[in-house]
Residue frames relative to the residue before (quaternion, step in Angstrom):
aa qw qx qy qz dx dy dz
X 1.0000 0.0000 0.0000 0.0000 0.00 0.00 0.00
X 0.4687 0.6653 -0.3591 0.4569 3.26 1.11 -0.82
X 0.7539 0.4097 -0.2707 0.4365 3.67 -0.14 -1.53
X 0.8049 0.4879 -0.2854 0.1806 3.09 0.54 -1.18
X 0.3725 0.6810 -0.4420 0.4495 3.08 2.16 -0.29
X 0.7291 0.5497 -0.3081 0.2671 2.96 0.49 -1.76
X 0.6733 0.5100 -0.3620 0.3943 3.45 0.63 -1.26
X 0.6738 0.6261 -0.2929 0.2611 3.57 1.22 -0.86
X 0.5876 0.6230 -0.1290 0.5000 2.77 1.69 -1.18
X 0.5899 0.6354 -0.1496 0.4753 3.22 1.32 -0.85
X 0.7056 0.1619 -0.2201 0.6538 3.74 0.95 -0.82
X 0.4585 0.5547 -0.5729 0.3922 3.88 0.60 0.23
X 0.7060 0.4628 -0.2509 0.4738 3.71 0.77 -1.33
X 0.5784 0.3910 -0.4102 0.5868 3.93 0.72 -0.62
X 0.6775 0.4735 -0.4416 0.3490 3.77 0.11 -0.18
X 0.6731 0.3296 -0.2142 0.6264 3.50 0.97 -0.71
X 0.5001 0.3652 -0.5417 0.5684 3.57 0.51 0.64
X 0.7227 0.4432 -0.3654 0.3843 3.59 0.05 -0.55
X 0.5724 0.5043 -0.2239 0.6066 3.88 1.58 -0.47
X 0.6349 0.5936 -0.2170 0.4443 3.56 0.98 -0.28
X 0.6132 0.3821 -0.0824 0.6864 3.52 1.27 -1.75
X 0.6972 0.4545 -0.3979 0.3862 4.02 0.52 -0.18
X 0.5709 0.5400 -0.2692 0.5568 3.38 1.40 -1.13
X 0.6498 0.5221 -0.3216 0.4492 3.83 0.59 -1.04
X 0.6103 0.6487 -0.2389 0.3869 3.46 1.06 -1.34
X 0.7821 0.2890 -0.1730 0.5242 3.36 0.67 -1.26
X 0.7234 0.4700 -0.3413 0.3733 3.72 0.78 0.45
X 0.6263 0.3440 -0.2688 0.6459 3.08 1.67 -0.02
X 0.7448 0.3634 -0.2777 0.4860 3.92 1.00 0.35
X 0.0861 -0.7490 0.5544 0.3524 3.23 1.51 -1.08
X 0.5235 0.4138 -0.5656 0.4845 3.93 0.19 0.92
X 0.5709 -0.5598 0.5942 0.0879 3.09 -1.84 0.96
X 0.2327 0.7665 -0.5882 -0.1114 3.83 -0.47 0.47
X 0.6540 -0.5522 0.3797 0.3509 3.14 -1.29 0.44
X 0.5562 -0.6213 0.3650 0.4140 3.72 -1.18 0.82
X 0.5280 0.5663 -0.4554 0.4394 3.97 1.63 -0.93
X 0.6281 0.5647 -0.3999 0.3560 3.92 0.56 -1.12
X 0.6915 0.5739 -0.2292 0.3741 3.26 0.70 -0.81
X 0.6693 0.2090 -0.1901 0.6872 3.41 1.15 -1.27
X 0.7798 0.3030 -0.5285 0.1441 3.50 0.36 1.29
X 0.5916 0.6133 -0.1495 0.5015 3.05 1.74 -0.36
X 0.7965 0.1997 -0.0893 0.5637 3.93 1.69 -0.72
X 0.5777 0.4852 -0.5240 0.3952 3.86 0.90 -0.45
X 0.4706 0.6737 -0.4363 0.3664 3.61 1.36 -0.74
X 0.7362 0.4965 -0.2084 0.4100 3.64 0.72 -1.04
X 0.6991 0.5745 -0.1986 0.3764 3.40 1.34 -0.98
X 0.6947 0.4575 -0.2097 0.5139 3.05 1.84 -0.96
X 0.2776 0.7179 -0.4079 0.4911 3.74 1.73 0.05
X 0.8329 0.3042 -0.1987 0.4174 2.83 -0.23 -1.59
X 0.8504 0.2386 -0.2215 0.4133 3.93 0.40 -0.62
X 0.5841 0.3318 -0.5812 0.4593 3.28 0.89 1.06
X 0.4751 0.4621 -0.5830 0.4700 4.05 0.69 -0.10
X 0.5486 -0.6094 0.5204 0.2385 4.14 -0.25 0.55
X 0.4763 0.7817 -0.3482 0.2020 3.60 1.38 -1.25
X 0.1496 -0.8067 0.5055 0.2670 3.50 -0.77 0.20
X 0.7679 0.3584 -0.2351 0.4761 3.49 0.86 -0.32
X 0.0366 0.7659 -0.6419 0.0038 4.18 -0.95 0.75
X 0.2831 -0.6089 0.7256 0.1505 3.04 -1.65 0.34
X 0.1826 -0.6600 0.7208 0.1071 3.30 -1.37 1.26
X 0.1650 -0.7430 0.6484 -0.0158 3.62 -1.06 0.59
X 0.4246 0.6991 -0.5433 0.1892 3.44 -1.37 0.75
X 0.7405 -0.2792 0.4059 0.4571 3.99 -1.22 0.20
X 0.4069 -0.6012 0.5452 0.4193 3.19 -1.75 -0.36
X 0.8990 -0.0264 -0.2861 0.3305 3.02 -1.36 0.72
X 0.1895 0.8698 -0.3898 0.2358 3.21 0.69 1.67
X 0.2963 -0.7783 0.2008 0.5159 2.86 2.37 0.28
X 0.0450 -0.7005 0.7073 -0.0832 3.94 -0.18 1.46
X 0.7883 0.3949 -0.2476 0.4017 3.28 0.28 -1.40
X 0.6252 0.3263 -0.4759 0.5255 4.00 0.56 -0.34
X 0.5362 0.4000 -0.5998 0.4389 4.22 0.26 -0.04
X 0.7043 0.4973 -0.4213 0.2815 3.82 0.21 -1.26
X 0.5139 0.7773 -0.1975 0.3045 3.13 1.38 -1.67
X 0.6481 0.4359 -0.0028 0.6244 3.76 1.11 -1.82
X 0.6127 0.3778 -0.4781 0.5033 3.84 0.47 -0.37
X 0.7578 0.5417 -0.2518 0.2624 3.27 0.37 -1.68
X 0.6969 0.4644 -0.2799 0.4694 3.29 1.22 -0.36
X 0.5390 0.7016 -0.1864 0.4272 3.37 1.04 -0.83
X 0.6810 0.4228 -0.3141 0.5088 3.47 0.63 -1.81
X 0.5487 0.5904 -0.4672 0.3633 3.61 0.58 -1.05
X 0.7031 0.4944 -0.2865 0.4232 3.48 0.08 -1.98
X 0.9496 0.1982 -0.0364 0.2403 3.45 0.06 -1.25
X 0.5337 0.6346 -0.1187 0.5462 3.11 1.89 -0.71
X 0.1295 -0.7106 0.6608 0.2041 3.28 1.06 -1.49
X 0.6092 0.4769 -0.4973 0.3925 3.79 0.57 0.26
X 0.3795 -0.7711 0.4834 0.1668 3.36 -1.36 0.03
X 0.1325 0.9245 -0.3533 -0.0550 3.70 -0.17 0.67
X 0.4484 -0.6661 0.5620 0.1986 3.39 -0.92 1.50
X 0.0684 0.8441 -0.5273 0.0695 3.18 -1.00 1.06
X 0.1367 -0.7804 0.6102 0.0071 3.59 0.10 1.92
X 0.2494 -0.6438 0.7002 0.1817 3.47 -1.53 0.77
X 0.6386 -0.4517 0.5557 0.2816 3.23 -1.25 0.68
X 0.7615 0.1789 -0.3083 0.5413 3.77 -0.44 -0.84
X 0.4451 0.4539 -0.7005 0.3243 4.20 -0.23 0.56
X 0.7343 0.4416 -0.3562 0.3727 3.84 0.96 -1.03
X 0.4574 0.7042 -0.5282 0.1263 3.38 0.22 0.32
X 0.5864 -0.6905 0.2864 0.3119 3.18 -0.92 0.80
X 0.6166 -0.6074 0.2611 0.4275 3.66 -0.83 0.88
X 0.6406 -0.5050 0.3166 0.4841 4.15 -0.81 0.24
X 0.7031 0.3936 -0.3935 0.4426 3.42 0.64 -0.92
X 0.6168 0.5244 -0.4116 0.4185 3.62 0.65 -0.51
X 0.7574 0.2945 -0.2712 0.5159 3.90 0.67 -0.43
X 0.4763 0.6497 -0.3657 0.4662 3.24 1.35 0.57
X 0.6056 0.1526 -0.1414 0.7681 3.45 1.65 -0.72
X 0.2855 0.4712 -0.5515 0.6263 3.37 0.13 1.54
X 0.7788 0.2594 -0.3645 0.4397 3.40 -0.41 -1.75
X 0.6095 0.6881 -0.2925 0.2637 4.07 0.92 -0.94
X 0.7921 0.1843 -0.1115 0.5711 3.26 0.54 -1.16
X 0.7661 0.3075 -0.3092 0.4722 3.88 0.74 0.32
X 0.7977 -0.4937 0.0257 0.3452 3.45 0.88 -0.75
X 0.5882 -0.4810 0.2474 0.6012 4.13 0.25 1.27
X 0.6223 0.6687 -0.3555 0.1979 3.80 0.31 -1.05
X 0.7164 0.5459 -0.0937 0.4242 2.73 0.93 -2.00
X 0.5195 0.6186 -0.5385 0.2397 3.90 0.93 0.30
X 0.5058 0.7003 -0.2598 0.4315 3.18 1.81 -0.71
X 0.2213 -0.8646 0.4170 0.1719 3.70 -0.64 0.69
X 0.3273 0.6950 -0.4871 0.4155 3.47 -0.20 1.10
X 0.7109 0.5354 -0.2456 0.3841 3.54 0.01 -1.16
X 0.4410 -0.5791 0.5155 0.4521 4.05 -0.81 0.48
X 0.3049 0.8477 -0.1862 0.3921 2.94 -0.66 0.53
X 0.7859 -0.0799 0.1633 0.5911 3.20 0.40 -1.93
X 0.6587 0.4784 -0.4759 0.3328 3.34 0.36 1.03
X 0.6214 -0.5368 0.3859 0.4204 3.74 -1.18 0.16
X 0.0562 0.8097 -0.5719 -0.1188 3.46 0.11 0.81
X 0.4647 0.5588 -0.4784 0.4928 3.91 1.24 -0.18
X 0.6187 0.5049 -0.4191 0.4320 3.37 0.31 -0.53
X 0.7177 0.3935 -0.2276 0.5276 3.62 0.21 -1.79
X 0.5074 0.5468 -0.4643 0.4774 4.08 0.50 -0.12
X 0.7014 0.4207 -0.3436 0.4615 3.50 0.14 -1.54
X 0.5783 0.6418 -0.3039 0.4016 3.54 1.07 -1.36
X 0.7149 0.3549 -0.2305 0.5566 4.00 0.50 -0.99
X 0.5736 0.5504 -0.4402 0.4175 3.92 0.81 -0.39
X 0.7960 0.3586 -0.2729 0.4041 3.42 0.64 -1.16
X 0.4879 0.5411 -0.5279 0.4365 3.87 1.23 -0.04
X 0.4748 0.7757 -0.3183 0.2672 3.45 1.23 -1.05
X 0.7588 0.3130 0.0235 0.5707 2.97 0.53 -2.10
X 0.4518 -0.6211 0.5176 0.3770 3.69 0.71 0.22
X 0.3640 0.7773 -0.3935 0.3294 4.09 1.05 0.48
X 0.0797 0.7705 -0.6089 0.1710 3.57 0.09 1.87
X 0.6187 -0.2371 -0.6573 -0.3591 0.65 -2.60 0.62
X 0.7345 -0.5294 0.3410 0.2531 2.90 -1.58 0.77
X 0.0370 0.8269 -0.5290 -0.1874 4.29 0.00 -0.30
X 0.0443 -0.8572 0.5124 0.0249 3.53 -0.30 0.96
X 0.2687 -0.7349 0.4772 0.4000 3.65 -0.50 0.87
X 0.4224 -0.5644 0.6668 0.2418 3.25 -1.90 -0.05
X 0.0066 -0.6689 0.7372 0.0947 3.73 -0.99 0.69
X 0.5685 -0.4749 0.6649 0.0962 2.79 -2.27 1.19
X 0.0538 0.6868 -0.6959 -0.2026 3.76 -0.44 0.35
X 0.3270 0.7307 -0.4504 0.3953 3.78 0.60 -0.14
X 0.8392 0.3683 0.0601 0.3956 3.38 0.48 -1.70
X 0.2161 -0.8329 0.3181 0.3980 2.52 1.72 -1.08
X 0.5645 0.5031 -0.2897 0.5867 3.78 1.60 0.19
X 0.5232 -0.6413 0.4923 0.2696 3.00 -2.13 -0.12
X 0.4952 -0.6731 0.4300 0.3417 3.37 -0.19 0.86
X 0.5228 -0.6409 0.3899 0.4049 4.02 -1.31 0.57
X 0.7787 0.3799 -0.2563 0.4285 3.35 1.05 -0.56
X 0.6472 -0.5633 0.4562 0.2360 3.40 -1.78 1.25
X 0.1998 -0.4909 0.7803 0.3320 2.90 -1.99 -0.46
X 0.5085 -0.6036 0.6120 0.0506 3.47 -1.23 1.29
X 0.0209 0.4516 -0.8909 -0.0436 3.80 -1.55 0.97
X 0.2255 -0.6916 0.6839 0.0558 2.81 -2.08 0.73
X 0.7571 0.3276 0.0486 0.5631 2.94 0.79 -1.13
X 0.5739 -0.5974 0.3853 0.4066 4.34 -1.49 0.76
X 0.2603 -0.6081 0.7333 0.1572 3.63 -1.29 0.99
X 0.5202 -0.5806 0.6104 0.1404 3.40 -1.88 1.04
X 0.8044 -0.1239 0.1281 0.5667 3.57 0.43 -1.07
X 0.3575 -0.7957 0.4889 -0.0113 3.34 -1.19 1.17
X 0.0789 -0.8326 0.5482 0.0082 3.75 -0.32 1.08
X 0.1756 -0.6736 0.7165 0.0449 3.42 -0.81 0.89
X 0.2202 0.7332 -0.6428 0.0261 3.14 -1.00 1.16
X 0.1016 -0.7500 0.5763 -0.3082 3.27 -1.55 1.29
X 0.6091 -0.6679 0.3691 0.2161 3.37 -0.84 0.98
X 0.5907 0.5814 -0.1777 0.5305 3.16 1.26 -1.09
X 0.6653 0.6436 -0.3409 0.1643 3.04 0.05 -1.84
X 0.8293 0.0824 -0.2615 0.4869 3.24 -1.34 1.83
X 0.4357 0.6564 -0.5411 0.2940 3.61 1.04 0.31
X 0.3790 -0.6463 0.6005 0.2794 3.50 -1.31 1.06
X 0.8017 -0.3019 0.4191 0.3009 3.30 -1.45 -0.47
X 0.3162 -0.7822 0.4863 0.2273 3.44 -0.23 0.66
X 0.4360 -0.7098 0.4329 0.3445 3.45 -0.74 0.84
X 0.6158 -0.6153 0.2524 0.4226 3.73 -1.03 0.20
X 0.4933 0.6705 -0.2895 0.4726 3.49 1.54 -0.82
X 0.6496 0.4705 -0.2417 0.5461 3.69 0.86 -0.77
X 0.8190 0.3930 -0.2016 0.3662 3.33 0.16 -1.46
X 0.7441 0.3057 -0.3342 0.4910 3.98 1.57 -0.16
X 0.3742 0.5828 -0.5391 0.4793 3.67 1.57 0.38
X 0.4827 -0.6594 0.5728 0.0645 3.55 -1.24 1.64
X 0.2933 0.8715 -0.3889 0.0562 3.90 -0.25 0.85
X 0.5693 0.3458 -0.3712 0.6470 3.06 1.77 1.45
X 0.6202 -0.4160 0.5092 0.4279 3.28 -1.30 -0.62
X 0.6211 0.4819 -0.4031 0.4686 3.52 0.62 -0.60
X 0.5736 0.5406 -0.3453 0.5094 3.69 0.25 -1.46
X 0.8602 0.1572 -0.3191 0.3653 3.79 -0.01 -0.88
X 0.6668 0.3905 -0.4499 0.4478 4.06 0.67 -0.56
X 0.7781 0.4533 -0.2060 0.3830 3.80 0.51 -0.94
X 0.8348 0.2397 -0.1968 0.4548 3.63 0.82 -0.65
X 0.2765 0.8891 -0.3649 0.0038 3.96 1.44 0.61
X 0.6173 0.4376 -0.3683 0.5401 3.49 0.96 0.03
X 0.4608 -0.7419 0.3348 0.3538 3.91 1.46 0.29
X 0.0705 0.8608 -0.4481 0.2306 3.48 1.36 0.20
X 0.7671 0.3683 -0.2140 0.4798 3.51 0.18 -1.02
X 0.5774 0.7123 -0.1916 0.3500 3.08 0.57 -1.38
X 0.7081 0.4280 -0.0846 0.5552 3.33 0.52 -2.18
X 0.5583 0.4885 -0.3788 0.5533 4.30 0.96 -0.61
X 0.7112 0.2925 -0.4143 0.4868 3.90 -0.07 -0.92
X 0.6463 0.5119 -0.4197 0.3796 3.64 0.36 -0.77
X 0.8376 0.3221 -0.2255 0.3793 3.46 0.30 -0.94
X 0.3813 0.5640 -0.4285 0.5941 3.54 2.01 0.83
X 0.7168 0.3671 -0.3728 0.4609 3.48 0.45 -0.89
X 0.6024 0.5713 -0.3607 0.4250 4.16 0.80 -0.65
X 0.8078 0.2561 -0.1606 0.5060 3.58 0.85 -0.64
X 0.7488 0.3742 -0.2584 0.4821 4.03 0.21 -1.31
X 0.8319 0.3625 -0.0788 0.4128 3.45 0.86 -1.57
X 0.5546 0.6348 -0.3222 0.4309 3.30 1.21 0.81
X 0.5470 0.6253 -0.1290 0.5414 2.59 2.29 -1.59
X 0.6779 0.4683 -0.2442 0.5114 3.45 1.05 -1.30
X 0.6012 0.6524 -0.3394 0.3126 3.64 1.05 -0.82
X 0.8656 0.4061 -0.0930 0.2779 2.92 1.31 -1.31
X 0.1258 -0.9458 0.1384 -0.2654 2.64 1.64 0.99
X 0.7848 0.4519 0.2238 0.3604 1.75 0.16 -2.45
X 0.3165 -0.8009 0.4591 0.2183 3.63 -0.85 0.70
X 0.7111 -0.0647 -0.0783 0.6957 3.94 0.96 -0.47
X 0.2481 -0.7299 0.6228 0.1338 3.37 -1.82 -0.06
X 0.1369 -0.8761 0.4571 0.0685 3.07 -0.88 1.45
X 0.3713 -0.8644 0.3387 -0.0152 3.78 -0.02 1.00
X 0.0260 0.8705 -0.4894 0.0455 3.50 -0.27 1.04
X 0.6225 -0.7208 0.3043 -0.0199 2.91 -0.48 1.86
X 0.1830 0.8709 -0.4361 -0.1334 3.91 0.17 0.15
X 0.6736 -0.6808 0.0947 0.2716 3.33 -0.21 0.82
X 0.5387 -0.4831 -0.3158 0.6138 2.40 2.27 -0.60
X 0.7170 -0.3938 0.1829 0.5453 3.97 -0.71 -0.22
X 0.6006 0.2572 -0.5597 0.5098 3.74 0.70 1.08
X 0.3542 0.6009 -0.6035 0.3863 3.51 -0.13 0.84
X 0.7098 0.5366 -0.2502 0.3815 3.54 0.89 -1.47
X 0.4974 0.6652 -0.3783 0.4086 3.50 0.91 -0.36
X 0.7254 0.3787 -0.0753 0.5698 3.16 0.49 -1.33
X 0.5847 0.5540 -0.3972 0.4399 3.94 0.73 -0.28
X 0.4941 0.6524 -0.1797 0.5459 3.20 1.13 -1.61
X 0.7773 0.3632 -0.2879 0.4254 3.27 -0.53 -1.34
X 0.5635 0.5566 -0.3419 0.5057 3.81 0.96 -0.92
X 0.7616 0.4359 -0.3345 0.3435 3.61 0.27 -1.12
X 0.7349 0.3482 -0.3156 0.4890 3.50 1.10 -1.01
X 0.5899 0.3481 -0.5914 0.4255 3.78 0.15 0.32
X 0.5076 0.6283 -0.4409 0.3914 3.86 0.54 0.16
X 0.6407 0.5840 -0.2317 0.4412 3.04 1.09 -1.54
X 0.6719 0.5845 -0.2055 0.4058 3.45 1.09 -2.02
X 0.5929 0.4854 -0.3383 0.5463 4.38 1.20 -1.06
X 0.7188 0.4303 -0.4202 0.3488 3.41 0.25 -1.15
X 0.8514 0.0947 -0.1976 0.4765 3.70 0.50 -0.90
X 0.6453 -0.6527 0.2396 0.3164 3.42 0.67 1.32
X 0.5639 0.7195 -0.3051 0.2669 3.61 1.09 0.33
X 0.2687 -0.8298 0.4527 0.1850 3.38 -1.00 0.20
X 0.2693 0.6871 -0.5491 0.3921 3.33 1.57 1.04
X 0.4763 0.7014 -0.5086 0.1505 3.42 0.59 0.04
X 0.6900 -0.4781 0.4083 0.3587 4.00 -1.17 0.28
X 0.2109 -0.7101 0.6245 0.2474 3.60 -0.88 0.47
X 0.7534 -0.3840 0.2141 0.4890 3.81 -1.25 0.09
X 0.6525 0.5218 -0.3957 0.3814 3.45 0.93 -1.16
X 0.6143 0.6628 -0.3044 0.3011 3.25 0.69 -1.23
X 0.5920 0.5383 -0.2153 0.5598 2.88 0.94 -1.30
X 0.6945 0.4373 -0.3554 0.4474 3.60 -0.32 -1.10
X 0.7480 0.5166 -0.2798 0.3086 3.44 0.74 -1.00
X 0.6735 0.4044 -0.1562 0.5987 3.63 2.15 -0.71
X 0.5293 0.5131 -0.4630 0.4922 3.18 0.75 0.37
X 0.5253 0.5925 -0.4618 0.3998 4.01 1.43 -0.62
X 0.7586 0.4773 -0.3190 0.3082 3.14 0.65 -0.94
X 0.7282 0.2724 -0.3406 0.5287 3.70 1.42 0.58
X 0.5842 0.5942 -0.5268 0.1679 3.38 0.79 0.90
X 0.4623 0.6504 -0.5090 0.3228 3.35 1.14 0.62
X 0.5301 0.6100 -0.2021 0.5533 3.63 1.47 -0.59
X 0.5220 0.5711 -0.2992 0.5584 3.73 0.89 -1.14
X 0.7624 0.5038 -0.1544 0.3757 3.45 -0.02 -1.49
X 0.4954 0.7946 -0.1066 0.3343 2.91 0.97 -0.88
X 0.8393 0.2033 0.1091 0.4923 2.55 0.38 -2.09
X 0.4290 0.6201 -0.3472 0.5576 3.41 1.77 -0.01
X 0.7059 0.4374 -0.1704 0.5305 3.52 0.82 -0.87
X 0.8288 0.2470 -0.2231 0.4497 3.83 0.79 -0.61
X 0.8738 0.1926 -0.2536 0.3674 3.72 0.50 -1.12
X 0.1317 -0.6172 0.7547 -0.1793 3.94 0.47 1.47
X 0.8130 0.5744 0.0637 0.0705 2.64 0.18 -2.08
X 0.5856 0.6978 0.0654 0.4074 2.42 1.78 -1.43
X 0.8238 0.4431 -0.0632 0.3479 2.85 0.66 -2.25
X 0.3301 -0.7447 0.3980 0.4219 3.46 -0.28 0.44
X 0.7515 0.0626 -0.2696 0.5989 3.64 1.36 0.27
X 0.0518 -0.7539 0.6467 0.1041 3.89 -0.77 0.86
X 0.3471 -0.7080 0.6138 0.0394 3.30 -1.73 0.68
X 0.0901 -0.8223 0.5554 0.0847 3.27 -0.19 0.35
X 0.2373 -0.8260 0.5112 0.0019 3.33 -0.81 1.44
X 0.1546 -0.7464 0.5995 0.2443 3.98 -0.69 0.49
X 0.8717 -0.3953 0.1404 0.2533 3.22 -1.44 0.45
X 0.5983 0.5063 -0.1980 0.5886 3.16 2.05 -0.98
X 0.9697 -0.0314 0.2189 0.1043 3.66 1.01 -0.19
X 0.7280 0.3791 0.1370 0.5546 1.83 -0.42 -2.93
X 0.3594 -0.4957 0.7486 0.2546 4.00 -2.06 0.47
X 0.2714 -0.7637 0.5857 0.0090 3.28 -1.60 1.21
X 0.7564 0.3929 0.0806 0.5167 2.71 1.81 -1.09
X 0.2579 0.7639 -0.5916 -0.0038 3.53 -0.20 0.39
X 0.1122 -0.7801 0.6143 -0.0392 3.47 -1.22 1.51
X 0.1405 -0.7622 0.6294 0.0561 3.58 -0.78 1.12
X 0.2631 -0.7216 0.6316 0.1059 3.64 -0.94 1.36
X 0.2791 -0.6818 0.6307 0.2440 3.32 -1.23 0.11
């Protein structure tokens, strides 16, 4: 009698998790998924993460490939149902401030004013940052970057209080090294008018092989989101910054070109990782053009 409560009690609570992530869904997308999509495409992910014991993951994926509405729906959830807590640092808060990647772009290369690339963020910072979740050492101060502005704003975001499990999400996150054949084959305009003696190139690479490998490993599993393919992001992108531009009423936002033009500077990385961590990740998602996951693959 016992079990059977339990089991009962058990698919009552995965139901109202599934009524929970749907309601959440359609306020932070304004799209409607179905209750089956849900218990097939995300409880799969939720129950990953809290039966591997693990406390730390990396989510990985393109821009606007929707990292932050998956992180967004865990982070609330684990609380509700889990009773766990999760600290969740995005990769692009650590980026270094403009003037700092401004004397960067000087003494190393013109490229590197652009944020994105390994490279141009504070990984000492985001280290100290993973030490003190470590040691259970609050509170925590995370910066905030303005991508609008293109800087980091003076004021923090405050932990106070102990986080259960920690996500690091981030475009990048878990990229290996790029191989050399890949990384000197020319596959934009930028790469060929702006980066011809490979200079740049050979810097993010030889950041991701040492700082961003160190920081990578960290980490205990990686979960990976797939994009169907690297023209899709254009148009994702473009979605994310007129989002950005309503929320804080502004009109610094990027036009298409722009955009098309900052997104070059991560499709040699993108690719990349399309080509290496399927494989890799210890979970990968595959995303279609609208979004939506088609796919959900669990590595061992």
């Amino acid at each position: 009698m016992i079990i059977n409560k339990y089991h009962i009690n058990n698919i009552f609570m995965s139901q109202k998790l599934i009524i929970s992530i749907q309601k959440q869904l359609l306020e932070l997308t304004h799209k409607n998924f179905s209750l089956k999509y849900i218990e097939r495409c995300l409880i799969p992910i939720f129950e990953y993460i809290n039966n591997s014991k693990k406390k730390k993951f990396l989510i990985s994926g393109s821009q606007g490939i929707g990292k932050s509405t998956l992180v967004e729906i865990l982070k609330k959830n684990f609380k509700i149902f889990y009773q766990k807590k999760i600290l969740i640092l995005s990769l692009d808060d650590y980026y270094l401030k403009k003037n700092q990647r401004l004397n960067l772009s000087k003494n190393k290369h013109p490229l590197l004013s652009t944020r994105g690339v390994p490279g141009t963020h504070d990984i000492k910072k985001l280290r100290n940052d993973i030490n003190s979740f470590d040691k259970s050492k609050y509170p925590i101060n995370i910066p905030i970057f303005d991508k609008l502005t293109d800087d980091r704003l003076t004021k923090n975001k405050k932990i106070n209080s102990h986080t259960d499990i920690l996500i690091l999400e981030g475009w990048c996150c878990g990229c290996p090294p790029i191989s050399k054949n890949f990384l000197y084959k020319n596959i934009n305009k930028l790469e060929k008018e702006k980066d011809v003696k490979k200079i740049w190139r050979d810097y993010f690479n030889k950041e991701l092989k040492n700082n961003y490998y160190q920081l990578f490993d960290k980490f205990d599993k990686l979960i990976y989101l797939e994009p169907p393919s690297f023209s899709f992001i254009l148009n994702w992108r473009l979605k994310q910054e007129k989002t950005l531009a309503r929320k804080h009423n502004s009109d610094a936002s990027m036009n298409k070109n722009e955009i098309a033009e900052f997104i070059s500077h991560y499709e040699k990385i993108t690719k990349w990782m399309m080509k290496i961590l399927p494989a890799k990740a210890n979970i990968c998602i595959k995303i279609d053009r609208n979004q939506k996951i088609i796919k959900l693959k669990i590595n061992k």
